[in-house]
Kinemage of the C-alpha trace (Angstrom):
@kinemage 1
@onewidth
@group {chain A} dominant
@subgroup {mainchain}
@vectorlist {calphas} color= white
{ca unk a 1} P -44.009 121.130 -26.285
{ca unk a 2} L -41.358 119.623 -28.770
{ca unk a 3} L -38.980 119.608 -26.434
{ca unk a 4} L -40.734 118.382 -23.214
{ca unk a 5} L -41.270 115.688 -25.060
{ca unk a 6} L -37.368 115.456 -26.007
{ca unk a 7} L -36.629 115.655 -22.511
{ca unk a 8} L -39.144 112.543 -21.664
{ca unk a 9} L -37.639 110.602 -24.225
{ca unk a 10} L -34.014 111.320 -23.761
{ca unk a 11} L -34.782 110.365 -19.586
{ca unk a 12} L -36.931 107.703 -20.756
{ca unk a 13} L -33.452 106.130 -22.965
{ca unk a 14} L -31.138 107.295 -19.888
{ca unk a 15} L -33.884 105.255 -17.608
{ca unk a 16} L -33.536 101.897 -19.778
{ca unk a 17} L -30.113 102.034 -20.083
{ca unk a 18} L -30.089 102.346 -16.563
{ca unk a 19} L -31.967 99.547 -16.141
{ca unk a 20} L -30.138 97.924 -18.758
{ca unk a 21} L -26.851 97.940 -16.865
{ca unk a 22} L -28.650 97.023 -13.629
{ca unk a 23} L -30.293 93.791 -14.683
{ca unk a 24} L -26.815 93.123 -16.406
{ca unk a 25} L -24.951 93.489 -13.392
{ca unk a 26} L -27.493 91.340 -11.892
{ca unk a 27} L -27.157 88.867 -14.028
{ca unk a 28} L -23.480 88.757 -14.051
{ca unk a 29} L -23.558 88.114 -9.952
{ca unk a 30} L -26.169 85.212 -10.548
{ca unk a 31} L -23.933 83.477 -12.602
{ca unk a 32} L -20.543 84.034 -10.334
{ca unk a 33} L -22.371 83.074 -7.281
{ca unk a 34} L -23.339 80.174 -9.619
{ca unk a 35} L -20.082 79.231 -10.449
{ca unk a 36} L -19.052 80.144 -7.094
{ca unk a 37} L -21.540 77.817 -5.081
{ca unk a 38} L -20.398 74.774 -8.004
{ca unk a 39} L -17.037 75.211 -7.272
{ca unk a 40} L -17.814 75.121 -3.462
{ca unk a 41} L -19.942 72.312 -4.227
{ca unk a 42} L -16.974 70.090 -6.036
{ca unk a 43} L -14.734 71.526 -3.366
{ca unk a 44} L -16.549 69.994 -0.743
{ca unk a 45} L -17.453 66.487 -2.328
{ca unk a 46} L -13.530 65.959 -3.386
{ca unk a 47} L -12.746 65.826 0.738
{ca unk a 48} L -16.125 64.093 1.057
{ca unk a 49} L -14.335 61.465 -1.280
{ca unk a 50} L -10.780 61.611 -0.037
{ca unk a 51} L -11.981 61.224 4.136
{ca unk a 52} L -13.514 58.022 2.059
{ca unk a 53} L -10.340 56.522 0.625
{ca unk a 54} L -8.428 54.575 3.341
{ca unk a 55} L -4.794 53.391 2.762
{ca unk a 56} L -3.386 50.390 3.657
{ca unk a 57} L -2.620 50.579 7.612
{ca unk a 58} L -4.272 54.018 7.881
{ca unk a 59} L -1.290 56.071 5.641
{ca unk a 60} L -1.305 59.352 4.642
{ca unk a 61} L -1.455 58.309 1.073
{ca unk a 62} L -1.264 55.495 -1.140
{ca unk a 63} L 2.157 53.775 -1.774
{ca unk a 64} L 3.861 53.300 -5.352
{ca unk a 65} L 3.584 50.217 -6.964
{ca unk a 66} L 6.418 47.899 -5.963
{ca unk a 67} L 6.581 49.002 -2.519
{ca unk a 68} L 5.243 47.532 0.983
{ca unk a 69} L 2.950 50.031 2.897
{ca unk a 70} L 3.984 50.193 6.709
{ca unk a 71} L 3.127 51.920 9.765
{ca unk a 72} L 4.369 51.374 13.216
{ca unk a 73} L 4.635 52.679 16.254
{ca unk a 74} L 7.605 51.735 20.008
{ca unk a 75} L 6.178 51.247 23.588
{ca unk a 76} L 4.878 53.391 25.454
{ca unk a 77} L 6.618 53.723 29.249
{ca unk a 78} L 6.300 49.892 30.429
{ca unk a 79} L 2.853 50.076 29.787
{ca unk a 80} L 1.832 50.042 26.092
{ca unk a 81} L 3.320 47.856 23.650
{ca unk a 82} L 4.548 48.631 20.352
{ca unk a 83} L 2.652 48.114 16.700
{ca unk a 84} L 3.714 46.896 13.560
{ca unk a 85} L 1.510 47.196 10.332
{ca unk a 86} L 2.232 46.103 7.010
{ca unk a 87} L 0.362 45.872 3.820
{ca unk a 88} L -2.567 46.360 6.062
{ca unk a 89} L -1.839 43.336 8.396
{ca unk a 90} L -1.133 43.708 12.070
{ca unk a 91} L 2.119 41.876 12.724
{ca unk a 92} L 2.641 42.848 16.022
{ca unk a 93} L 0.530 44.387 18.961
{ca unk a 94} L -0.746 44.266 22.497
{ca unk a 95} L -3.851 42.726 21.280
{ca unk a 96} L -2.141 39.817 19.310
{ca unk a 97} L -0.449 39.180 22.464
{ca unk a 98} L 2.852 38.627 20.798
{ca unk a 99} L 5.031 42.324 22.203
{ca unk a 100} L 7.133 41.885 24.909
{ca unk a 101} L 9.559 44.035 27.094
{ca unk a 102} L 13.075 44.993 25.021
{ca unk a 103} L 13.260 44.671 21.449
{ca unk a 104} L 10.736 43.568 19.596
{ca unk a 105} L 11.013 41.950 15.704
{ca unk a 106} L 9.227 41.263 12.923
{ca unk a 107} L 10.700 39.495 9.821
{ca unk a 108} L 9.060 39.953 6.432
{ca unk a 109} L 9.811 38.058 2.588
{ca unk a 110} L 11.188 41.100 1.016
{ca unk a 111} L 9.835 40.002 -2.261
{ca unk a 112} L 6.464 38.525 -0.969
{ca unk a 113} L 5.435 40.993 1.797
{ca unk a 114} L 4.882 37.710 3.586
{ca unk a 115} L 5.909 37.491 7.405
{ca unk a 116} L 8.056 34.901 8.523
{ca unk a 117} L 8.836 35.531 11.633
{ca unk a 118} L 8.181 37.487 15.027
{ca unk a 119} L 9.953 37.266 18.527
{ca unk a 120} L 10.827 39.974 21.280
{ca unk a 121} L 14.037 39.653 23.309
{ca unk a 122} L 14.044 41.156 26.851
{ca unk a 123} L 16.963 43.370 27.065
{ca unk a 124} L 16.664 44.397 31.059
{ca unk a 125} L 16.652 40.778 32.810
{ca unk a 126} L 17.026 38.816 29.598
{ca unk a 127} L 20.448 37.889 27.734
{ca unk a 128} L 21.804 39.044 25.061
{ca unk a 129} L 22.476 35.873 23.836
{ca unk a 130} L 18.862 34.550 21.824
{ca unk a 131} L 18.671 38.117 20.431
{ca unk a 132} L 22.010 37.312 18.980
{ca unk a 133} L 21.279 33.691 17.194
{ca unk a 134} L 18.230 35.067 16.102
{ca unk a 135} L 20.375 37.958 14.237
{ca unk a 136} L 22.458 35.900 12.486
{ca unk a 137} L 19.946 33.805 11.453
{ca unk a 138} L 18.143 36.198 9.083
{ca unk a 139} L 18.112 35.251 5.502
{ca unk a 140} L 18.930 37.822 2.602
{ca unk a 141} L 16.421 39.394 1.378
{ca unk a 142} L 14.539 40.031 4.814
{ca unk a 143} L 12.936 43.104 5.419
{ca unk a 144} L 13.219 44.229 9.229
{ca unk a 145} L 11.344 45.623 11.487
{ca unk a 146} L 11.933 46.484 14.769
{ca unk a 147} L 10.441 48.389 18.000
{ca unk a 148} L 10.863 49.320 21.246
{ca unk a 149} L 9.348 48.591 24.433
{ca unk a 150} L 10.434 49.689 27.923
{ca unk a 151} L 13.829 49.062 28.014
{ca unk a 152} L 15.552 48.365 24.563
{ca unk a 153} L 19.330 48.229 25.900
{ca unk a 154} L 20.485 47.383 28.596
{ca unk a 155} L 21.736 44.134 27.462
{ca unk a 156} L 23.526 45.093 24.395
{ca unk a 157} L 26.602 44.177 23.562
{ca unk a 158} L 29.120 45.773 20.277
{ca unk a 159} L 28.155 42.438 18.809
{ca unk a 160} L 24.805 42.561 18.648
{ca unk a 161} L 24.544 46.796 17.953
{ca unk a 162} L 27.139 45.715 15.084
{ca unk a 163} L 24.721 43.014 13.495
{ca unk a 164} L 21.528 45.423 13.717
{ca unk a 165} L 23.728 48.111 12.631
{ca unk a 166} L 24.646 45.924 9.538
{ca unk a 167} L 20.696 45.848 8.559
{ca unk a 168} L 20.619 49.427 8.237
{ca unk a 169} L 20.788 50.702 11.422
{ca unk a 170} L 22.112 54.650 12.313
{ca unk a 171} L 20.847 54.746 15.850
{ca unk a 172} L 22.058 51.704 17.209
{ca unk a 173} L 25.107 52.279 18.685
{ca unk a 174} L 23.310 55.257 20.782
{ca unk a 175} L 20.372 53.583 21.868
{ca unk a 176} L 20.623 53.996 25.555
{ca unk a 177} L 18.549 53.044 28.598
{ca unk a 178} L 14.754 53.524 28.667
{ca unk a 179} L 15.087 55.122 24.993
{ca unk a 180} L 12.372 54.779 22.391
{ca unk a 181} L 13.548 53.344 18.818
{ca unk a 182} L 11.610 52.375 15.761
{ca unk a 183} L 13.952 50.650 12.518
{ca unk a 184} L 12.569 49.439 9.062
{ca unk a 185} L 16.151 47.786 7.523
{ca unk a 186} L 16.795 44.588 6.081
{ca unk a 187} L 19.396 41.780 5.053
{ca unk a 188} L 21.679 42.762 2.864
{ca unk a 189} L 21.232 46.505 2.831
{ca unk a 190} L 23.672 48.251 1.100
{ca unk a 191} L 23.167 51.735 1.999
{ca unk a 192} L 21.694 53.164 5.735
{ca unk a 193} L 17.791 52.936 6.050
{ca unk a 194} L 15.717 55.725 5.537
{ca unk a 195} L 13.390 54.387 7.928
{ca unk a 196} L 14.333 55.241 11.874
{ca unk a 197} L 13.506 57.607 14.396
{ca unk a 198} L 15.455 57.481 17.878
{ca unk a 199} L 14.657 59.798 20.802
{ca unk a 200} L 16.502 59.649 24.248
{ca unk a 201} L 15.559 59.256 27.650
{ca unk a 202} L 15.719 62.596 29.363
{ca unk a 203} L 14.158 63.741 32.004
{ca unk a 204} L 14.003 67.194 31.166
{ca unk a 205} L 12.231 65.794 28.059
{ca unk a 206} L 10.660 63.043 28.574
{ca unk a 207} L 6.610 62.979 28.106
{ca unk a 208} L 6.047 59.940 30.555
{ca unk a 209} L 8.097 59.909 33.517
{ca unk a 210} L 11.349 58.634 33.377
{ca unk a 211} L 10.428 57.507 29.666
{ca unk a 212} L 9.877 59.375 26.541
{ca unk a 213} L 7.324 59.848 24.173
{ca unk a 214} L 5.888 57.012 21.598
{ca unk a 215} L 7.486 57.304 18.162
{ca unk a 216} L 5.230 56.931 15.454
{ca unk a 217} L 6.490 56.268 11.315
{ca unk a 218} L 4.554 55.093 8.256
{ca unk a 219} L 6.637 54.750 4.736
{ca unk a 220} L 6.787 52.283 1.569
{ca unk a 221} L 9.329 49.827 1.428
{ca unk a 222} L 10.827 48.709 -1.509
{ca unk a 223} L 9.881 45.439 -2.435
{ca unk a 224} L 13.374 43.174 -3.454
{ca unk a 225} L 12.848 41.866 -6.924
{ca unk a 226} L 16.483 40.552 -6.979
């Protein structure tokens, strides 16, 4: 009788400590589904928050202090014209009605962020000539930017690749017919601009016929403090 009632008690122990580990283990996966679901939670409301930050002119991210936040964008075929967007103001556009067929330009205070100035020059059945003046007319300390639309060179002559070439410029003296160019430089640029793509007309490449695709580029210019 003794030991039945051993046996009862020592199953009885083995039983709660059993039950012991159970509810422990059950507790434990509470908590980390818990922690789990908060971290989820957080997860979730941080892109909640970021899809509710917007950047100047719709970047990426944010720029540094002491830089201009830009975005911009060439032509597209003869149809669409090009965008410029700076510290969130739209310089240039089809819907401002100031883009035109060749190259188009926007001049900005390099210190200010202020624009000074915007024209287009038509470089198919325009002359080279106005695009020229206008060239050597830029003050130092400009910032520069410039975009195609349609046709960007047939026009061009050494003299005026060699001024825009002298703001910066890598791609100039390649830009060809029907090719798609976007160019952030400036006055008095000492060094080549980081700010250019260039893509040629092909026709094995081109996404339009007998153009290519629109070139797209966001970045933060320096702002001159000089």
């Amino acid at each position: 009788m003794v030991r039945t009632a051993g046996i009862l008690k020592l199953g009885a122990l083995i039983s709660a400590f059993i039950l012991a580990i159970y509810l422990a283990f059950q507790l434990l996966e509470i908590r980390m589904d818990f922690r789990l679901g908060g971290v989820m939670e957080k997860s979730v409301l941080a892109k909640e928050v970021n899809k509710s930050v917007r950047h100047k002119c719709g970047l990426s991210k944010a720029c540094p202090a002491g830089h201009f936040a830009f975005k911009m964008a060439s032509g597209a075929a003869s149809v669409v014209g090009p965008k410029m967007c700076l510290e969130d103001k739209m310089l240039m556009s089809a819907v401002k009605n100031n883009v035109g067929r060749g190259i188009n330009i926007a001049l900005i205070n390099g210190r200010t962020g202020e624009l000074n100035k915007t024209d287009f020059f038509d470089m198919w059945a325009g002359n080279v000539a106005p695009l020229i003046q206008f060239l050597k007319g830029i003050e130092d300390g400009t910032v520069v930017m410039m975009a195609s639309f349609d046709d960007p060179s047939t026009k061009l002559n050494d003299e005026a690749r060699k001024l825009i070439a002298d703001l910066g410029s890598s791609a100039i003296n390649n830009l060809g017919f029907r090719d798609n160019w976007i160019f952030v430089g400036g006055k008095g640029i000492k060094t080549k601009s980081p700010f250019e793509q260039h893509i040629k007309n092909s026709a094995e490449t081109n996404k339009f016929e007998g153009w290519p695709e629109v070139l797209e580029m966001e970045g933060c210019v320096p702002r001159r403090d000089d």
